[in-house]
Backbone as JSON Lines, residues from 0, in Angstrom:
{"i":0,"aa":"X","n":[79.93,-10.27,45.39],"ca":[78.56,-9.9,45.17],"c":[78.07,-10.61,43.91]}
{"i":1,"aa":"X","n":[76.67,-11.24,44.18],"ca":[76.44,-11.76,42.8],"c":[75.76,-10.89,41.67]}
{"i":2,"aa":"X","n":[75.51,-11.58,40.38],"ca":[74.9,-10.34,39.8],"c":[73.28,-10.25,40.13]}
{"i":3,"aa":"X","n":[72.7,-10.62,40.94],"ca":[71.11,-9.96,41.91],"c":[71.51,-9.85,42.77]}
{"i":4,"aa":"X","n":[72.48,-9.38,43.53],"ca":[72.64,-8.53,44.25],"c":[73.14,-7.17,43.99]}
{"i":5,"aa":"X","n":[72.48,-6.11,44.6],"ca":[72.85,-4.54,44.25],"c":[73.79,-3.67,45.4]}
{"i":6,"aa":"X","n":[74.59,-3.13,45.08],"ca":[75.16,-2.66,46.02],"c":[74.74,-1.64,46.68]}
{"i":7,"aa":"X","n":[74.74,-1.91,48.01],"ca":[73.91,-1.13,48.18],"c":[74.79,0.11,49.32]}
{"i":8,"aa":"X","n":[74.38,1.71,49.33],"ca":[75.3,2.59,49.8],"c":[74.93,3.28,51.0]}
{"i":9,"aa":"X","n":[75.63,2.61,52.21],"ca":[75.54,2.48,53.23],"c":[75.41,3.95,53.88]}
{"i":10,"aa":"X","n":[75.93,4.51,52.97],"ca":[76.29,6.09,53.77],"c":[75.67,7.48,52.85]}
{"i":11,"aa":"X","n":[74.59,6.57,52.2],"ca":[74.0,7.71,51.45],"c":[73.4,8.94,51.71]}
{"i":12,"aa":"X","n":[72.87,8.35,53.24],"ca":[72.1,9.39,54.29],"c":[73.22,10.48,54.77]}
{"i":13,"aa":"X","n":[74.38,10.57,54.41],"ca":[75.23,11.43,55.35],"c":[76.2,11.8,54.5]}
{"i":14,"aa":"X","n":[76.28,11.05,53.11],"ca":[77.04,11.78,52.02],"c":[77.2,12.89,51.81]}
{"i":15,"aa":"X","n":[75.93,13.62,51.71],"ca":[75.95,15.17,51.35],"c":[76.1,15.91,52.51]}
{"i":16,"aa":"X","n":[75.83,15.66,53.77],"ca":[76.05,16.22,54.68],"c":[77.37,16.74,55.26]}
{"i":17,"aa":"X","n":[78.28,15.47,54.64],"ca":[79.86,15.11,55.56],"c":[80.59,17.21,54.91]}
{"i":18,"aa":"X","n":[81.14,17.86,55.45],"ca":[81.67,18.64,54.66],"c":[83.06,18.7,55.35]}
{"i":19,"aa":"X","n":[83.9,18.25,54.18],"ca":[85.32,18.31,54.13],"c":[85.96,19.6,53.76]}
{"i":20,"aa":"X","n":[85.37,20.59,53.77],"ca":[85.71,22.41,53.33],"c":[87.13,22.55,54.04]}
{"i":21,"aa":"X","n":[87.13,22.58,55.49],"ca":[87.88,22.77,56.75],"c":[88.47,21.91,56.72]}
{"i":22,"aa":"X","n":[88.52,20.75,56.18],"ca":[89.1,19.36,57.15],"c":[90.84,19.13,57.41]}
{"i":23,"aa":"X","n":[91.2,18.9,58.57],"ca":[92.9,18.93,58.25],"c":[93.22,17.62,57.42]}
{"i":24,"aa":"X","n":[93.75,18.1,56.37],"ca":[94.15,16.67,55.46],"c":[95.47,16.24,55.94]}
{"i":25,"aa":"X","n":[95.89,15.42,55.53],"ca":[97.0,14.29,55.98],"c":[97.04,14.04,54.9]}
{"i":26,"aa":"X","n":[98.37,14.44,54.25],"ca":[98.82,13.32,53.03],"c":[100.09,12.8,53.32]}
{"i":27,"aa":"X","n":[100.22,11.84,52.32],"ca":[100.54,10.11,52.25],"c":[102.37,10.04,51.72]}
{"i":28,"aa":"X","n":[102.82,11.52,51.41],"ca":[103.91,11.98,50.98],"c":[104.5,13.12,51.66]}
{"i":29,"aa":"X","n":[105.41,13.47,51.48],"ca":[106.21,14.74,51.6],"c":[106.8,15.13,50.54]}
{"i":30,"aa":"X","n":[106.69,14.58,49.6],"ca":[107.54,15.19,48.23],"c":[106.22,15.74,47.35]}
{"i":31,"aa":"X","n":[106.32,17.24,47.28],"ca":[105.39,18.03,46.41],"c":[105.03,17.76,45.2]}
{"i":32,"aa":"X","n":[106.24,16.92,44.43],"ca":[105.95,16.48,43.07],"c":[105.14,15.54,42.94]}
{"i":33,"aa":"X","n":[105.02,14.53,44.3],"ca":[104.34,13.66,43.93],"c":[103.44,13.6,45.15]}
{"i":34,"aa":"X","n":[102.15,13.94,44.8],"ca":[101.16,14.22,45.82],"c":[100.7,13.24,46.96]}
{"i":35,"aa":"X","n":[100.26,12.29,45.96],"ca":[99.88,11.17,46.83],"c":[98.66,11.24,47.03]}
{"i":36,"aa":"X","n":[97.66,10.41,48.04],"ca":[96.42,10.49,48.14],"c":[96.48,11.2,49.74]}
{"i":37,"aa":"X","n":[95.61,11.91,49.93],"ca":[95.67,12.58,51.44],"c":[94.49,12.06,52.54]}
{"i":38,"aa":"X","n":[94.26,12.15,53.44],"ca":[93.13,11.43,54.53],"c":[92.83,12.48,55.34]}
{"i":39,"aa":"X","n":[91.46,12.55,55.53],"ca":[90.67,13.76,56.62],"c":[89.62,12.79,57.57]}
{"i":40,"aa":"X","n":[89.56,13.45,58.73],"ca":[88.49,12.61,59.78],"c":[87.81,13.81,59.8]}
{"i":41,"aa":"X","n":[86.44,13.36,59.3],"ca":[85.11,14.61,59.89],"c":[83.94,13.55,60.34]}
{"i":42,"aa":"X","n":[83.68,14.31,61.62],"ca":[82.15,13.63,62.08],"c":[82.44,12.13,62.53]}
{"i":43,"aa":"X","n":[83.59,11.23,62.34],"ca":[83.53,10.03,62.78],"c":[83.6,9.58,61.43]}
{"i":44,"aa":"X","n":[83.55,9.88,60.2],"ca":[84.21,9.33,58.85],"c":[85.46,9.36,58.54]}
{"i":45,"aa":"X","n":[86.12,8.88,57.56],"ca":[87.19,9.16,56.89],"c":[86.74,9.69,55.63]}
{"i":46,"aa":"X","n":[87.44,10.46,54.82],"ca":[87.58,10.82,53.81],"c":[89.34,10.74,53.01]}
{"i":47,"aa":"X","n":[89.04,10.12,51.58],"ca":[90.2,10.15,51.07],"c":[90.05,10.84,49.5]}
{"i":48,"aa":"X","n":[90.93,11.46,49.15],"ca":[91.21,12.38,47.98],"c":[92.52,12.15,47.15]}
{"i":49,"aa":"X","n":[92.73,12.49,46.51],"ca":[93.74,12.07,45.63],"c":[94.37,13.62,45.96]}
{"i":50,"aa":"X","n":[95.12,13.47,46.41],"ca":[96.36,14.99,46.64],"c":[96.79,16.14,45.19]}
{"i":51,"aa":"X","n":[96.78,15.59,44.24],"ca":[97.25,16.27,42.83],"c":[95.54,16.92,42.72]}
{"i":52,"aa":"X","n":[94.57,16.59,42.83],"ca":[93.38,17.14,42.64],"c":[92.33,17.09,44.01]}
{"i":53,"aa":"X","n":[92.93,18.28,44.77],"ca":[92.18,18.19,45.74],"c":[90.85,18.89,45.84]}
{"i":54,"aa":"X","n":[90.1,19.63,44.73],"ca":[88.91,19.78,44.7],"c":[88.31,18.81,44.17]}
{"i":55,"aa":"X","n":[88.81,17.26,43.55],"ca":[87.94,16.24,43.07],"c":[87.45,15.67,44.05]}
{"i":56,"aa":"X","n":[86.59,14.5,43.86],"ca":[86.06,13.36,45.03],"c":[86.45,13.4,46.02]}
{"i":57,"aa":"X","n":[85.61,12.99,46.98],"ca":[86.39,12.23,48.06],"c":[85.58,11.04,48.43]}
{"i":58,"aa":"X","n":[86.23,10.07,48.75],"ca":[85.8,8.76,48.98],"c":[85.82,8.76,50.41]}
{"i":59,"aa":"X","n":[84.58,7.94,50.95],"ca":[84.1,8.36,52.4],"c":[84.36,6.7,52.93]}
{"i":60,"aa":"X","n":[84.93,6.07,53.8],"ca":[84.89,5.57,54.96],"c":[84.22,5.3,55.57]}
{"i":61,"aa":"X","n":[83.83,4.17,56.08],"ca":[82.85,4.28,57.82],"c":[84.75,3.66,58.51]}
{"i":62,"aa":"X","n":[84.85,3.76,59.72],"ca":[85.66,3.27,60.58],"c":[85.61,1.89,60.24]}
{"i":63,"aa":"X","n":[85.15,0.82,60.23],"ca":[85.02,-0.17,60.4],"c":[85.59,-0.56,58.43]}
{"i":64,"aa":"X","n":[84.87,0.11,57.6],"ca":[85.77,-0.17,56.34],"c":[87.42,1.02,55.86]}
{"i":65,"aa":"X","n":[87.81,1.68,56.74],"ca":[88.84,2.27,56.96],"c":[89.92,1.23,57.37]}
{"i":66,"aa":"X","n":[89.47,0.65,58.58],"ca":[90.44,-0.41,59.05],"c":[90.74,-1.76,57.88]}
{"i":67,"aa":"X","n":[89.97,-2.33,57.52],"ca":[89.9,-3.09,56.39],"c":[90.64,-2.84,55.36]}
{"i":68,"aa":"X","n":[90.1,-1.18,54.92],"ca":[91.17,-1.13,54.07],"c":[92.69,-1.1,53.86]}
{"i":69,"aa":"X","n":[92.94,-0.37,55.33],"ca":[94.12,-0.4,55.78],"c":[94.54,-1.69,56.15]}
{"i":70,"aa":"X","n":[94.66,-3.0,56.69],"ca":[94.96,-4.05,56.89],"c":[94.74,-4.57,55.35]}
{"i":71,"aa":"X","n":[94.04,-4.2,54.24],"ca":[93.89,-4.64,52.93],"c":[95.33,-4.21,52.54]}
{"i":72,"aa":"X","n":[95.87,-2.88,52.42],"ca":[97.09,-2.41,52.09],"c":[98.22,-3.35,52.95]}
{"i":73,"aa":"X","n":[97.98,-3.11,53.98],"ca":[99.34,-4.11,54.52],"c":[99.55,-5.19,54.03]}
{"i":74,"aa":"X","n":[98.22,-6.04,53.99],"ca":[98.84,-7.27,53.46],"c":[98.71,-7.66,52.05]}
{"i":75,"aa":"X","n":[99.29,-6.51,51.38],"ca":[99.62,-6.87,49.69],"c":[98.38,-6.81,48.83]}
{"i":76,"aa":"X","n":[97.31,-6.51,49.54],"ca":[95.7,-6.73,48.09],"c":[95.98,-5.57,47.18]}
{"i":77,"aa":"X","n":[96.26,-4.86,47.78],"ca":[96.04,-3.49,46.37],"c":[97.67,-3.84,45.16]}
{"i":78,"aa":"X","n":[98.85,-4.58,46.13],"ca":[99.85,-4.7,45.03],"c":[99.38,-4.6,43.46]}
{"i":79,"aa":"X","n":[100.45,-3.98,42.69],"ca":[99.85,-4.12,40.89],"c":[100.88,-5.74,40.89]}
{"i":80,"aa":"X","n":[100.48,-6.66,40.46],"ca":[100.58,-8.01,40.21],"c":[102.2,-8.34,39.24]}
């Protein structure tokens, strides 16, 4: 993105709407000590949370940047260098 370009938030219309209250989470571990980040599907979104603080954020998904991200993880982008 350059700097005149603004980012712009695709899912603003449905942000407040999405409610993750209920949602079955999926986390990313089995060991309690170490939480991990967890994943919920509501409405056709994803939602992701950080497991140690599960009343903080959640970062919302469309399908189409879910997959991305996930093929981002497989092939090494998030590695720490």
């Amino acid at each position: 993105m350059s700097e005149n370009e603004e980012a712009i938030d695709d899912k603003a219309h449905i942000r407040d709407k999405l409610d993750f209250t209920n949602a079955e989470w999926i986390t990313s571990t089995e060991d309690e000590d170490e939480p991990g980040v967890e994943i919920a599907f509501v409405d056709g979104y994803i939602g992701m949370r950080n497991g140690a603080d599960p009343d903080g954020p959640v970062l919302v998904f469309t399908p189409e940047e879910w997959d991305a991200f996930v093929e981002g993880a497989k092939d090494g982008e998030f590695d720490e260098p």
